[in-house]
KERO-345308 format. One record per atom (N, C-alpha, C): residue in three letters; residue number from 1; atom name; x, y, z. Coordinates in steps of 0.2 Angstrom, whole numbers. Layout:
<recs>
+---------+-----+-------+-------+-------+-------+
! residuo ! num ! atomo !    xx !    yy !    zz !
+---------+-----+-------+-------+-------+-------+
!     ALA ! NUM !    CA !     X !     Y !     Z !
...
+---------+-----+-------+-------+-------+-------+
</recs>
This chain:
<recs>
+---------+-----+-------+-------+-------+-------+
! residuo ! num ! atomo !    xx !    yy !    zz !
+---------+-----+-------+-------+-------+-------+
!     UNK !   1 !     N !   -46 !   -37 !    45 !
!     UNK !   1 !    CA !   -39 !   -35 !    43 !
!     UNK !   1 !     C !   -34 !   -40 !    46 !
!     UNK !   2 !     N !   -30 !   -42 !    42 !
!     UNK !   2 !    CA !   -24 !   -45 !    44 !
!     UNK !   2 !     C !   -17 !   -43 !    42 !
!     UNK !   3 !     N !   -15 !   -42 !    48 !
!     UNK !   3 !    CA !    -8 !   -36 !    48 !
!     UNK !   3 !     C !    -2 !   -42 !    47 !
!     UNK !   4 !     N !    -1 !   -45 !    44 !
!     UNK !   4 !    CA !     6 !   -48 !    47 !
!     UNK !   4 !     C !    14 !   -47 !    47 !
!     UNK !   5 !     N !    16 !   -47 !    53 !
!     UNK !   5 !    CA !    24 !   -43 !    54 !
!     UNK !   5 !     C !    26 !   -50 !    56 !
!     UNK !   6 !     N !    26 !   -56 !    54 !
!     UNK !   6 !    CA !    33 !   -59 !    57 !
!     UNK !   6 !     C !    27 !   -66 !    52 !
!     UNK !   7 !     N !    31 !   -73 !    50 !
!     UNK !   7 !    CA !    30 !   -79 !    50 !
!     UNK !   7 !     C !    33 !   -83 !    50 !
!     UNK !   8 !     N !    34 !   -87 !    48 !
!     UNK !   8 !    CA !    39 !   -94 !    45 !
!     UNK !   8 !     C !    41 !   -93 !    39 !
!     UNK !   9 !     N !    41 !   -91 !    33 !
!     UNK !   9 !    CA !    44 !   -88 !    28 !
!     UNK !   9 !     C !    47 !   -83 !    28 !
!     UNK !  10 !     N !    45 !   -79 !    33 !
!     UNK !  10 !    CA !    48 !   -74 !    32 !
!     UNK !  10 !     C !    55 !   -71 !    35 !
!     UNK !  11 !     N !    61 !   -68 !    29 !
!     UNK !  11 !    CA !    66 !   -70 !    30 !
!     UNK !  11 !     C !    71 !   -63 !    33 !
!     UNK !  12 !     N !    73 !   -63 !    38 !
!     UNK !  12 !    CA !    75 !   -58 !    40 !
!     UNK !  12 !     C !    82 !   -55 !    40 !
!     UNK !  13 !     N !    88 !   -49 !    39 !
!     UNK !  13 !    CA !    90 !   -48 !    41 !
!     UNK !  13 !     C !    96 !   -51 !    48 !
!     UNK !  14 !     N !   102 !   -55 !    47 !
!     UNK !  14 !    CA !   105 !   -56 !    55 !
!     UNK !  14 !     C !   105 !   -48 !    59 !
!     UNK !  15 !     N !   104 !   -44 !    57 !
!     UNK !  15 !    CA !   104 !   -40 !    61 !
!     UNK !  15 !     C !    98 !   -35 !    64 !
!     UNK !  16 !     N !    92 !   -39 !    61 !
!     UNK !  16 !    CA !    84 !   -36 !    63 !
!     UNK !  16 !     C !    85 !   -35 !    71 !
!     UNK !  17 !     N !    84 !   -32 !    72 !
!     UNK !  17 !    CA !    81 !   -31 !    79 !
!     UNK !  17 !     C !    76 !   -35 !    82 !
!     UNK !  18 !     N !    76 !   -38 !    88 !
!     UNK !  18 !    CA !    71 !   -43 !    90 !
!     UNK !  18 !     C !    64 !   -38 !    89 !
!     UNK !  19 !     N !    59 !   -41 !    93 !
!     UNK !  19 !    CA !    50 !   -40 !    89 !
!     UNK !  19 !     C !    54 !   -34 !    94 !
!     UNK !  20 !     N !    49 !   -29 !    94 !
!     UNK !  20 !    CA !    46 !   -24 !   100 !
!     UNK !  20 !     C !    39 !   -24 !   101 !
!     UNK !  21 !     N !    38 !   -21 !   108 !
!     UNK !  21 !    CA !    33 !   -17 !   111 !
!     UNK !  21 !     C !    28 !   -12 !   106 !
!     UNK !  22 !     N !    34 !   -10 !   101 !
!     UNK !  22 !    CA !    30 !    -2 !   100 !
!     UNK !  22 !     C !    27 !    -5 !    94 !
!     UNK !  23 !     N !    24 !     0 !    90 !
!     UNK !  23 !    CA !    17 !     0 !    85 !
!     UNK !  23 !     C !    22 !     0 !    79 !
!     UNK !  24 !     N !    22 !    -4 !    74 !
!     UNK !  24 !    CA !    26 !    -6 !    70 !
!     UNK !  24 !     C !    26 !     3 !    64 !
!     UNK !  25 !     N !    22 !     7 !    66 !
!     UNK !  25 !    CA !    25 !    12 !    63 !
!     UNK !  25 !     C !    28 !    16 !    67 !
!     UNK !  26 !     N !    30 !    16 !    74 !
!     UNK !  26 !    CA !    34 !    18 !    79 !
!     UNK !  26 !     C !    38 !    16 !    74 !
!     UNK !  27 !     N !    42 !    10 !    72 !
!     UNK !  27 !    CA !    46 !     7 !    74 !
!     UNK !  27 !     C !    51 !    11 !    67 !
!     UNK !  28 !     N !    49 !    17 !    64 !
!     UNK !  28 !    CA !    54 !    18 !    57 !
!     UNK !  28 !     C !    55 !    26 !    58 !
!     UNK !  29 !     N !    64 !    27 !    59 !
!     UNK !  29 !    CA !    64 !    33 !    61 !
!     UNK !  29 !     C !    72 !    32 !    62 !
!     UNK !  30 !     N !    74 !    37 !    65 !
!     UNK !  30 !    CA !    81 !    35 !    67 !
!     UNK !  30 !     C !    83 !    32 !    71 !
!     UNK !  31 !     N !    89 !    28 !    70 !
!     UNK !  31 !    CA !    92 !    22 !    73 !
!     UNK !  31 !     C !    88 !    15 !    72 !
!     UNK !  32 !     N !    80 !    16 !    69 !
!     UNK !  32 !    CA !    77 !    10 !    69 !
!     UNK !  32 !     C !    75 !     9 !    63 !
!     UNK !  33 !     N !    71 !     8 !    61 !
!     UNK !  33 !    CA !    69 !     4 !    53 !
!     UNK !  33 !     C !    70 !     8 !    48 !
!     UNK !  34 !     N !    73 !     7 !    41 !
!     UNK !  34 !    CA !    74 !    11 !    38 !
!     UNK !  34 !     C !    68 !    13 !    37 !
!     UNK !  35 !     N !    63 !     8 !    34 !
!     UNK !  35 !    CA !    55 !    10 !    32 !
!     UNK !  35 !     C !    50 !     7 !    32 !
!     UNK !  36 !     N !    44 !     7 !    31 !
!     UNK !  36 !    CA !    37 !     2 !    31 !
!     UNK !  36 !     C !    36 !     3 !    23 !
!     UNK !  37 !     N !    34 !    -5 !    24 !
!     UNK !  37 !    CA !    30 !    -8 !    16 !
!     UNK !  37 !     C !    25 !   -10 !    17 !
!     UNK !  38 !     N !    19 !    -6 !    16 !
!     UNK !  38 !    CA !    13 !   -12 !    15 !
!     UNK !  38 !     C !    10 !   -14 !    10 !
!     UNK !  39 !     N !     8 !   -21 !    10 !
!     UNK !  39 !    CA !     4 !   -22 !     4 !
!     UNK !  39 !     C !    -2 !   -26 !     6 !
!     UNK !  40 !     N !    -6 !   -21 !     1 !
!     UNK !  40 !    CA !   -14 !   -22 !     2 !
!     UNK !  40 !     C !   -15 !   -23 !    -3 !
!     UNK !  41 !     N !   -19 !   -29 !     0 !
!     UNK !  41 !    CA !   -25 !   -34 !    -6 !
!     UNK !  41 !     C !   -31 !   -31 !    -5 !
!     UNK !  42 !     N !   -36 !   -31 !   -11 !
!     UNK !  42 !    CA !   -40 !   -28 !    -9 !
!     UNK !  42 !     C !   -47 !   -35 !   -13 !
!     UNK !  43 !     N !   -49 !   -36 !   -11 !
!     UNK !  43 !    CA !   -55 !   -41 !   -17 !
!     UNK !  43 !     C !   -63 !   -38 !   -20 !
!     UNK !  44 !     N !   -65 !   -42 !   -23 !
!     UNK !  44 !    CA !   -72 !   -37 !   -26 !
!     UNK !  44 !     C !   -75 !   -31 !   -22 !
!     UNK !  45 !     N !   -68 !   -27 !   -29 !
!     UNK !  45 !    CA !   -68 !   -20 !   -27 !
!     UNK !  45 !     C !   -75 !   -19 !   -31 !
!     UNK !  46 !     N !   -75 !   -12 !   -31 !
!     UNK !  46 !    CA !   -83 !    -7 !   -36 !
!     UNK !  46 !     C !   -79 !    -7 !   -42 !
!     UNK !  47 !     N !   -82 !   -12 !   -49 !
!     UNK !  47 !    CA !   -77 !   -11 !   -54 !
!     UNK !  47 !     C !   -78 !    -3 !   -58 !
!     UNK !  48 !     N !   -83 !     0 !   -56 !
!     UNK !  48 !    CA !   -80 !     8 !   -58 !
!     UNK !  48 !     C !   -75 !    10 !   -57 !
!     UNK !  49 !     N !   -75 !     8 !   -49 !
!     UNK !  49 !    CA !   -69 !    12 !   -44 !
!     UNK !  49 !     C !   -64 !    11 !   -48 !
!     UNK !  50 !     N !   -62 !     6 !   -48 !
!     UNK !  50 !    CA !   -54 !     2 !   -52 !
!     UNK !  50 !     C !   -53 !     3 !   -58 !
!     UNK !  51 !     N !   -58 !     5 !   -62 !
!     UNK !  51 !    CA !   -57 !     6 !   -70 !
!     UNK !  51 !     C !   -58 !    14 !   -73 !
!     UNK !  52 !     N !   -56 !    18 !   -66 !
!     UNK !  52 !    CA !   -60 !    25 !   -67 !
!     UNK !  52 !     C !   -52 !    29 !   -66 !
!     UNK !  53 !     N !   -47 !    31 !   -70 !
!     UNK !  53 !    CA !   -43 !    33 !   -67 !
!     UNK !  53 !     C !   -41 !    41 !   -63 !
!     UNK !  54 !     N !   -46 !    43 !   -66 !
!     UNK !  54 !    CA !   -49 !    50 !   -60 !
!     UNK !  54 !     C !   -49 !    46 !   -52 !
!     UNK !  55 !     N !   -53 !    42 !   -51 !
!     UNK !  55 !    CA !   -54 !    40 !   -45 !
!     UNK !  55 !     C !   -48 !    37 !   -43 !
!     UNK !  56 !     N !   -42 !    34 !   -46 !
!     UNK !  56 !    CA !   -37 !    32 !   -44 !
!     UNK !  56 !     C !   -33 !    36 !   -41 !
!     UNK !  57 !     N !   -33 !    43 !   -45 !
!     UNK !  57 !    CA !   -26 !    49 !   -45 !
!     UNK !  57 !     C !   -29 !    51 !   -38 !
!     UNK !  58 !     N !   -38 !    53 !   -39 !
!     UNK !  58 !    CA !   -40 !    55 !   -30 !
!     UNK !  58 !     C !   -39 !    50 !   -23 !
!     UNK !  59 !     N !   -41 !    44 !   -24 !
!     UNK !  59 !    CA !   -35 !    39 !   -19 !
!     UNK !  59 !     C !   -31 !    42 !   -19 !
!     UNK !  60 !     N !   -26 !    44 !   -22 !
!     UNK !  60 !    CA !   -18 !    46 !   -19 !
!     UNK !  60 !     C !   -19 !    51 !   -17 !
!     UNK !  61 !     N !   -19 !    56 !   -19 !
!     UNK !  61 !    CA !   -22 !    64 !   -16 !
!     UNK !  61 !     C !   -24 !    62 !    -8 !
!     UNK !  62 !     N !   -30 !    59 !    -7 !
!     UNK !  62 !    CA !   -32 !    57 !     0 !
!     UNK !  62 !     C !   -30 !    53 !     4 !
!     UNK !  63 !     N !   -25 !    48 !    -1 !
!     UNK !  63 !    CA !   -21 !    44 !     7 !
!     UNK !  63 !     C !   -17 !    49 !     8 !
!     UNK !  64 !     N !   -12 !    51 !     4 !
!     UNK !  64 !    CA !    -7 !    54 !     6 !
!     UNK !  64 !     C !    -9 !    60 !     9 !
!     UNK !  65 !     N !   -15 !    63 !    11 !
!     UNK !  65 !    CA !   -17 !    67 !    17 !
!     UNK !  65 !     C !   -18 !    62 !    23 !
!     UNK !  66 !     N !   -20 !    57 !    22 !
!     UNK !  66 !    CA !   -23 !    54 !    24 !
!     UNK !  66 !     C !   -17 !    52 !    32 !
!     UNK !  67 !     N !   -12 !    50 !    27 !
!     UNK !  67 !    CA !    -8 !    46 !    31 !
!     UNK !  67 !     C !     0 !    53 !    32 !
!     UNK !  68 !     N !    -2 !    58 !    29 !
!     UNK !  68 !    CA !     4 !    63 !    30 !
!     UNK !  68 !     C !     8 !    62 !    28 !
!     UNK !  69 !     N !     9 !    60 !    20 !
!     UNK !  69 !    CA !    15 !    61 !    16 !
!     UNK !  69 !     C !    14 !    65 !     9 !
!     UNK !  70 !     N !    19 !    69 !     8 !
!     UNK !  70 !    CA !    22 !    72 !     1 !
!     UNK !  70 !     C !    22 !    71 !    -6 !
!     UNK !  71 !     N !    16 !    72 !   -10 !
!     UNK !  71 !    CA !    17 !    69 !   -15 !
!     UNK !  71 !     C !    23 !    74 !   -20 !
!     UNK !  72 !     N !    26 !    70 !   -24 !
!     UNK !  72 !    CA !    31 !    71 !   -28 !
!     UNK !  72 !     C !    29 !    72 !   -33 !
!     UNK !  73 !     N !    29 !    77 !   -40 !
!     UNK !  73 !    CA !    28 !    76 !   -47 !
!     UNK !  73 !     C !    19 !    72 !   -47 !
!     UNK !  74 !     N !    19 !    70 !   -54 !
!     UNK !  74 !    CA !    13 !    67 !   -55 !
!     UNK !  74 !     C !    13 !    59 !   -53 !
!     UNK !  75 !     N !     6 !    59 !   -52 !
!     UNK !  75 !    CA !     1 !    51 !   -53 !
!     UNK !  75 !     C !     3 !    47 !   -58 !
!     UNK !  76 !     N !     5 !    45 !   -59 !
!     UNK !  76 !    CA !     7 !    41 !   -65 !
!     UNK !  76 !     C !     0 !    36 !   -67 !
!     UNK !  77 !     N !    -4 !    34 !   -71 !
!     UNK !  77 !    CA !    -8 !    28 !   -71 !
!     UNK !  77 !     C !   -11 !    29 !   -78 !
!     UNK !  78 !     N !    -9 !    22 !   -80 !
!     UNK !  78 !    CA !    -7 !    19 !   -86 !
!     UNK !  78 !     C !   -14 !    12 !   -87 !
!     UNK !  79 !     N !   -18 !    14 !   -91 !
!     UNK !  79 !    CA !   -22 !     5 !   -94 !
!     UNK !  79 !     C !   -18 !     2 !   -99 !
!     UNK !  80 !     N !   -16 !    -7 !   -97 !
!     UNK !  80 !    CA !   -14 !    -9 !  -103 !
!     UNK !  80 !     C !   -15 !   -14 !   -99 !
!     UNK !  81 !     N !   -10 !   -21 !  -102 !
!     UNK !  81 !    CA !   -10 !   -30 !  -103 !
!     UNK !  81 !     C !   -17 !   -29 !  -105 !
!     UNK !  82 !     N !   -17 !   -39 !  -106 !
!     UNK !  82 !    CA !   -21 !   -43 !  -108 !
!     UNK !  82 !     C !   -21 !   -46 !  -103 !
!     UNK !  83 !     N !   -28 !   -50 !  -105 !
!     UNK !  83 !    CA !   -31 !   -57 !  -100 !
!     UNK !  83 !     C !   -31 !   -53 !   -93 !
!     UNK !  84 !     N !   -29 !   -61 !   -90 !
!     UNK !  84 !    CA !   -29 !   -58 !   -82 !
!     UNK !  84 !     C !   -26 !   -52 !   -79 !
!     UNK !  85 !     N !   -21 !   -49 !   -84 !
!     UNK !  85 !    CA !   -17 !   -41 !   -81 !
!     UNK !  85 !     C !   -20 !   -36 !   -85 !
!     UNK !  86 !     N !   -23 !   -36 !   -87 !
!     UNK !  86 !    CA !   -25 !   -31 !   -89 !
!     UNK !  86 !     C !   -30 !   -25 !   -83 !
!     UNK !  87 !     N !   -29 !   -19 !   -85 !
!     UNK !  87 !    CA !   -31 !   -14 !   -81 !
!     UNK !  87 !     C !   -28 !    -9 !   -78 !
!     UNK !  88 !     N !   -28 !    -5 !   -74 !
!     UNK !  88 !    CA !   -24 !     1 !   -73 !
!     UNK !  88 !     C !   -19 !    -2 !   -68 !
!     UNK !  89 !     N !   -11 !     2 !   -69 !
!     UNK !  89 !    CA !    -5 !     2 !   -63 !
!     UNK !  89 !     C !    -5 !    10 !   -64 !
!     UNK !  90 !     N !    -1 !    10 !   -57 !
!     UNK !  90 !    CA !    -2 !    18 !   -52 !
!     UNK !  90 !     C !     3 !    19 !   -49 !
!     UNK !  91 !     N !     6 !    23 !   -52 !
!     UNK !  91 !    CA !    15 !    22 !   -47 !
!     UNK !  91 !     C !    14 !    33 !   -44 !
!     UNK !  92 !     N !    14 !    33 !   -38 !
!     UNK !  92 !    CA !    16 !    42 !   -36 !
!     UNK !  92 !     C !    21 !    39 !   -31 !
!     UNK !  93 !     N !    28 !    45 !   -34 !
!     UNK !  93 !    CA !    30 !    46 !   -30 !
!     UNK !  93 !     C !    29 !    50 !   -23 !
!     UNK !  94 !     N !    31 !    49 !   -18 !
!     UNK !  94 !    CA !    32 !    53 !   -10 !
!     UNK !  94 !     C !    39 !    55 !   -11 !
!     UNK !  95 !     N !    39 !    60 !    -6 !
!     UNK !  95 !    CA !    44 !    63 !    -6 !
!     UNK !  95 !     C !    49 !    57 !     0 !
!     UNK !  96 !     N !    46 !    55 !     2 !
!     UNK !  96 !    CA !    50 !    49 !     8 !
!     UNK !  96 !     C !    47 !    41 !     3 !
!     UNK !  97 !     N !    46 !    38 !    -1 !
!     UNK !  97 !    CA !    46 !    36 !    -6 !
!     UNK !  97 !     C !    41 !    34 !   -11 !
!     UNK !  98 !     N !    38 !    30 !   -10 !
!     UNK !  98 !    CA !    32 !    28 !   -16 !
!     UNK !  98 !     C !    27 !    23 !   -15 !
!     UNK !  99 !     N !    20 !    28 !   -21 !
!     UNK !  99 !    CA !    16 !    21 !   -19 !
!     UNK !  99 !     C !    14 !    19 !   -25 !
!     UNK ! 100 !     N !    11 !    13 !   -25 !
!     UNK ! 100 !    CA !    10 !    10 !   -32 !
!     UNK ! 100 !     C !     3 !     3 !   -32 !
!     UNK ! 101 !     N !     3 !     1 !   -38 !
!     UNK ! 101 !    CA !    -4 !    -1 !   -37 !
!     UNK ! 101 !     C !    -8 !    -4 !   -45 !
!     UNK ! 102 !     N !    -9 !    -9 !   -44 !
!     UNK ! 102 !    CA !   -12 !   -12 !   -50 !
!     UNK ! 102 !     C !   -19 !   -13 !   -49 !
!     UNK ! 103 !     N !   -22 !   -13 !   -53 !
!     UNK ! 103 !    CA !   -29 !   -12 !   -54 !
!     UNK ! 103 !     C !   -33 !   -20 !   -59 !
!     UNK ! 104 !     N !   -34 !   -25 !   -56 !
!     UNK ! 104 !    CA !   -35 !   -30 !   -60 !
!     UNK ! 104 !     C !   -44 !   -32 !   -62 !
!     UNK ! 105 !     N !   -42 !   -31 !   -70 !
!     UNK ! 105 !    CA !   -50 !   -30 !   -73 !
!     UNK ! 105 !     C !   -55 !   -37 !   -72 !
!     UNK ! 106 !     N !   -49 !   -42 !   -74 !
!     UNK ! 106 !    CA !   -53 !   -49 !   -73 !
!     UNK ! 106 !     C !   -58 !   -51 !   -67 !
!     UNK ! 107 !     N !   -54 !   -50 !   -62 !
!     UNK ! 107 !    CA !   -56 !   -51 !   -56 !
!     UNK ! 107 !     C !   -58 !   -46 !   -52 !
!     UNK ! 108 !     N !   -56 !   -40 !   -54 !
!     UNK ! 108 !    CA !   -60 !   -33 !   -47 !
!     UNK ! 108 !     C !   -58 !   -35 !   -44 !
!     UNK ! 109 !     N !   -51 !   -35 !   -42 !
!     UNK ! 109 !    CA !   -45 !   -34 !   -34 !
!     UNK ! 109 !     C !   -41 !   -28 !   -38 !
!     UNK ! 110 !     N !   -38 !   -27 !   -32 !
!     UNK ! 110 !    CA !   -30 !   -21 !   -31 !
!     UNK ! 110 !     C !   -28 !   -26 !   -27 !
!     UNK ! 111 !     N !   -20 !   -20 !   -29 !
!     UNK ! 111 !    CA !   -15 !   -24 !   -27 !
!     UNK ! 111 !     C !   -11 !   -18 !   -26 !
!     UNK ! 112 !     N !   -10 !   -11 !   -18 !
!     UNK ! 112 !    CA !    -9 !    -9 !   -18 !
!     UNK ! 112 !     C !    -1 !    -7 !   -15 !
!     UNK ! 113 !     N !     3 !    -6 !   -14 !
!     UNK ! 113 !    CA !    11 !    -6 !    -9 !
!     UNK ! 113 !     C !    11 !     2 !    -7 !
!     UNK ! 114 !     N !    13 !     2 !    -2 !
!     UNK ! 114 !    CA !    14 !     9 !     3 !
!     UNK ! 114 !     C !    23 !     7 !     4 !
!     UNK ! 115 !     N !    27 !    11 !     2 !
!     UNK ! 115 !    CA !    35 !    10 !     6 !
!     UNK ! 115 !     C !    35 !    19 !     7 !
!     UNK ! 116 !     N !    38 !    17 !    14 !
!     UNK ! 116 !    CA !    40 !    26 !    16 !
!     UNK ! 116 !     C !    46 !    24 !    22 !
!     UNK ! 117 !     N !    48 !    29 !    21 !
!     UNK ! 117 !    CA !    54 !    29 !    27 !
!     UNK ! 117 !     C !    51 !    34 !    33 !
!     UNK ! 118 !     N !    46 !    34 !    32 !
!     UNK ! 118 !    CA !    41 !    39 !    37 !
!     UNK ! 118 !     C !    36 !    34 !    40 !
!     UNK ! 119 !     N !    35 !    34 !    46 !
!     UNK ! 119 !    CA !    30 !    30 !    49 !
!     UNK ! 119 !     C !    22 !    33 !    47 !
!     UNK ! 120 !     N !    19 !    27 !    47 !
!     UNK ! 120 !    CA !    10 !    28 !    45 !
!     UNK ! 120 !     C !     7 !    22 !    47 !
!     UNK ! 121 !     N !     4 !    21 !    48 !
!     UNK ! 121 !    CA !    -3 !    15 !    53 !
!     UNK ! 121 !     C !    -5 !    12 !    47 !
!     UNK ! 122 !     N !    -1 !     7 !    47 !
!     UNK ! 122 !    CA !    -3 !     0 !    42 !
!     UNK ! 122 !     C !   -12 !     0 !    40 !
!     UNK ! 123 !     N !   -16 !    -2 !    46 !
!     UNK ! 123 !    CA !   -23 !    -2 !    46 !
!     UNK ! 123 !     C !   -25 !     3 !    44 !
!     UNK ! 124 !     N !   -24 !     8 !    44 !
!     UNK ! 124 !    CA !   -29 !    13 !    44 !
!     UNK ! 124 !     C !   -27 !    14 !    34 !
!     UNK ! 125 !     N !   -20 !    12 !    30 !
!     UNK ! 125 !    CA !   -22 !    12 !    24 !
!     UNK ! 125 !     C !   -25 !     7 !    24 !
!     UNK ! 126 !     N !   -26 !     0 !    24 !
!     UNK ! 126 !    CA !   -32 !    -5 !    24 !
!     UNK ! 126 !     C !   -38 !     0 !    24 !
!     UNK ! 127 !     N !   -39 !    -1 !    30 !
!     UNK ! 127 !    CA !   -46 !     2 !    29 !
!     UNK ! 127 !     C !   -49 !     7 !    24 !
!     UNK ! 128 !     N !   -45 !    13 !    23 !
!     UNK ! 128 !    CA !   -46 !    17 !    19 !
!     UNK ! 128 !     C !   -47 !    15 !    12 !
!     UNK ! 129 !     N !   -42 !    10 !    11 !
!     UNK ! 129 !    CA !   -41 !     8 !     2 !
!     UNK ! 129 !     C !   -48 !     5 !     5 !
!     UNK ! 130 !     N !   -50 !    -2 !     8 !
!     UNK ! 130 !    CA !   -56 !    -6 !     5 !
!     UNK ! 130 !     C !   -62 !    -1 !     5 !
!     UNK ! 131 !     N !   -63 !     5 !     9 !
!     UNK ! 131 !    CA !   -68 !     7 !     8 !
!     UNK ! 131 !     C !   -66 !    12 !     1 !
!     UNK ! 132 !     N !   -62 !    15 !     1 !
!     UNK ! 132 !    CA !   -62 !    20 !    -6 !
!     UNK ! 132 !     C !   -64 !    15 !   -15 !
!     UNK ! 133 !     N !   -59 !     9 !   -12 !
!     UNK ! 133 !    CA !   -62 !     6 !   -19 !
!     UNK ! 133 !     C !   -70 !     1 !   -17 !
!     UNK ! 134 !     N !   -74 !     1 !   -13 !
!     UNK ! 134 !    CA !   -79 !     0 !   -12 !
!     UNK ! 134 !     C !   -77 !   -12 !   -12 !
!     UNK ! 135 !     N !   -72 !   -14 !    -9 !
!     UNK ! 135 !    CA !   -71 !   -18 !    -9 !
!     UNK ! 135 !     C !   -75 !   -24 !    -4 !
!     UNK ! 136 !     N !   -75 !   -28 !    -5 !
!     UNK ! 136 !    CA !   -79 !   -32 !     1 !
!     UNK ! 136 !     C !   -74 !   -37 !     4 !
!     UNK ! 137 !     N !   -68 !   -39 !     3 !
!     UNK ! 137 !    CA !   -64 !   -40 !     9 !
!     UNK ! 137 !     C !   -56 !   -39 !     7 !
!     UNK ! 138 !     N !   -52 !   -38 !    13 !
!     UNK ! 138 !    CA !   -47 !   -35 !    11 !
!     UNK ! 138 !     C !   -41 !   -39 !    16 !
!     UNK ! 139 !     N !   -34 !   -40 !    16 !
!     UNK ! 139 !    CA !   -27 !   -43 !    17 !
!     UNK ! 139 !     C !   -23 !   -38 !    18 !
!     UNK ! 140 !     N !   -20 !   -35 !    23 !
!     UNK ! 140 !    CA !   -13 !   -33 !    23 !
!     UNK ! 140 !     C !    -7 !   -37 !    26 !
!     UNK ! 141 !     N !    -3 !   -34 !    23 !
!     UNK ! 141 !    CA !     5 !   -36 !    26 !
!     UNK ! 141 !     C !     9 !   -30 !    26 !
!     UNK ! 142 !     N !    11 !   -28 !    33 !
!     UNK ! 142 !    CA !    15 !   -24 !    33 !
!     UNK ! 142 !     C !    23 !   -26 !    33 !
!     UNK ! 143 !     N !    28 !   -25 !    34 !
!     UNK ! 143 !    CA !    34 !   -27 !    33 !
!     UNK ! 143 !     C !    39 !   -19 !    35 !
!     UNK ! 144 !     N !    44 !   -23 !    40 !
!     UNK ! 144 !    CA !    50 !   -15 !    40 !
!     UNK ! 144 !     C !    56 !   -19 !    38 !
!     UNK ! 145 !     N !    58 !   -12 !    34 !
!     UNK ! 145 !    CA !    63 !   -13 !    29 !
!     UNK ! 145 !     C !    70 !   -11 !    33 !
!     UNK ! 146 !     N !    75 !   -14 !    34 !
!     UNK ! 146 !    CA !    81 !   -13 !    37 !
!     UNK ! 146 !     C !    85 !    -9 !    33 !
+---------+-----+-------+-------+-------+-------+
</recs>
């Protein structure tokens, strides 16, 4: 797993608060970050998993147990493109915001995003997603959104 919360590109708010101490899902609440975004890569995922949209809908059901937020309304997930984008994207709303997710048939990756105004443990959706989609290596980047 690789978490990354700061680099040389990345371009911050003048008003970002210096790094902290606390656990970067600590860090989204009041007074402090408006919310966490992560984006998980996922690579040679199980291409059933990824082309199975039942399996999709139940990922969201089980992170968002998983990780302690409210699903809104329905899963949305949709197969379409060509070539390299073709395959299923997945948008559910939370009640503190949304999660979303593209499913690429060419290649067997995801390409999932976590944004809440609710704090959640970045790692623990990595780990979750790469074993739910049955993936053999995985990238995150978390991000707090001001």
């Amino acid at each position: 797993m690789s978490i990354s919360t700061g680099s040389e590109s990345t371009i911050l708010p003048t008003n970002a608060p210096a790094a902290s101490p606390l656990p970067v899902q600590d860090m989204v609440g009041a007074g402090k970050a408006w919310g966490l975004c992560t984006a998980v890569d996922l690579q040679d995922c199980n291409p059933d998993f990824i082309r199975d949209p039942e399996h999709i809908k139940r990922y969201v059901v089980e992170l968002c147990e998983l990780i302690g937020m409210n699903r809104f309304g329905d899963c949305q997930v949709v197969n379409f493109g060509e070539g390299r984008v073709a395959g299923y994207s997945m948008v559910q709303l939370i009640s503190t915001s949304l999660i979303s997710g593209h499913f690429a048939n060419d290649t067997n990756n995801a390409y999932l995003d976590i944004f809440s105004c609710k704090g959640y443990d970045p790692a623990v959706v990595e780990s979750f997603s790469k074993e739910f989609f049955g993936a053999r290596r995985s990238t995150a980047t978390a991000t707090l959104r001001y």
